[in-house]
C-alpha positions in Angstrom: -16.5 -12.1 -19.7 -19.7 -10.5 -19.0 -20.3 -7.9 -21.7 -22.4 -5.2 -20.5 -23.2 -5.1 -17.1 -23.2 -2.3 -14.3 -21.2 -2.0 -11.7 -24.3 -2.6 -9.5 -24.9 -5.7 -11.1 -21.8 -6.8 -11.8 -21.2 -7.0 -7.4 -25.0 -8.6 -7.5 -23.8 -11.7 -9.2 -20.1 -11.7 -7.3 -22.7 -11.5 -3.7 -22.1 -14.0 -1.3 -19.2 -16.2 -4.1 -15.3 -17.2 -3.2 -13.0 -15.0 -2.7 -10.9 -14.5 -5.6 -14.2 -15.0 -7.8 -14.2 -12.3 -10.5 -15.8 -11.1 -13.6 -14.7 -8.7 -16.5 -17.4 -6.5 -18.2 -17.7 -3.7 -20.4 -17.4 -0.5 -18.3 -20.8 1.6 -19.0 -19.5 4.9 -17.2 -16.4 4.5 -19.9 -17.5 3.6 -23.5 -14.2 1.7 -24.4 -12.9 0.4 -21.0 -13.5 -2.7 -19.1 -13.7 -2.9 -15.8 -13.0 -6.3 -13.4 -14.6 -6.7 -10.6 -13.6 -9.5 -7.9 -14.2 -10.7 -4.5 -12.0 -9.7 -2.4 -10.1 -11.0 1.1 -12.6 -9.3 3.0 -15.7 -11.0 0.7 -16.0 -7.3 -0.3 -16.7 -6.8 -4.0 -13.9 -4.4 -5.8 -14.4 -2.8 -9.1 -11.2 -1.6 -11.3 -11.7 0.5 -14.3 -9.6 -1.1 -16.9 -8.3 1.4 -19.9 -6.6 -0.3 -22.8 -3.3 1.3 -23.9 -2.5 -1.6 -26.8 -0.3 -2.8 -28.2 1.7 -1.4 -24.8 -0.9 -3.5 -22.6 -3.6 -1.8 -20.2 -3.6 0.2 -17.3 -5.8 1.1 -14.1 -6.4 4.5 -11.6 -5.6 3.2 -7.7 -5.6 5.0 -5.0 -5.0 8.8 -4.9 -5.0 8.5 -8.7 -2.0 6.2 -8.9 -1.9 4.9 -12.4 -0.6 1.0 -12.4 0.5 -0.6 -16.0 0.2 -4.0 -17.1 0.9 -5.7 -20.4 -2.2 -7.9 -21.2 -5.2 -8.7 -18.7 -3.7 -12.0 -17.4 -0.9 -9.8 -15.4 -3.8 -7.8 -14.3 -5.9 -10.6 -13.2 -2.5 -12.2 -11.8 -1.4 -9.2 -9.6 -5.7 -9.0 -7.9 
């Protein structure tokens, strides 16, 4: 856990790392989110805004505003 980082520097420390490296931060577009952002297949880095939705778990926007649910951050982290 980073705290508060940008998205721009957030993908700055994730540059050039593993794939499957990630970090979670403290979103600064959304005061009260997270967001995780990972290295992906590609050795792209991917940002996720992460919205909390507790005690029911957490949830994220994909794609053409798809919203995905999990219970906790580990089945997040699990299904990335």
């Amino acid at each position: 856990f980073h705290g508060f980082l940008s998205r721009r520097e957030a993908a700055m420390l994730l540059s050039g790392q593993p794939v499957g490296t990630f970090l979670v931060r403290f979103s600064k577009s959304q005061p009260g989110a997270f967001a995780l952002a990972f290295v992906d297949s590609r050795n792209m880095v991917i940002s996720v805004l992460i919205d909390s939705e507790m005690p029911r778990g957490v949830k994220i926007k994909e794609a053409g505003d798809t919203e995905r649910r999990f219970k906790d951050i580990y089945e997040l982290l699990l299904h990335y």
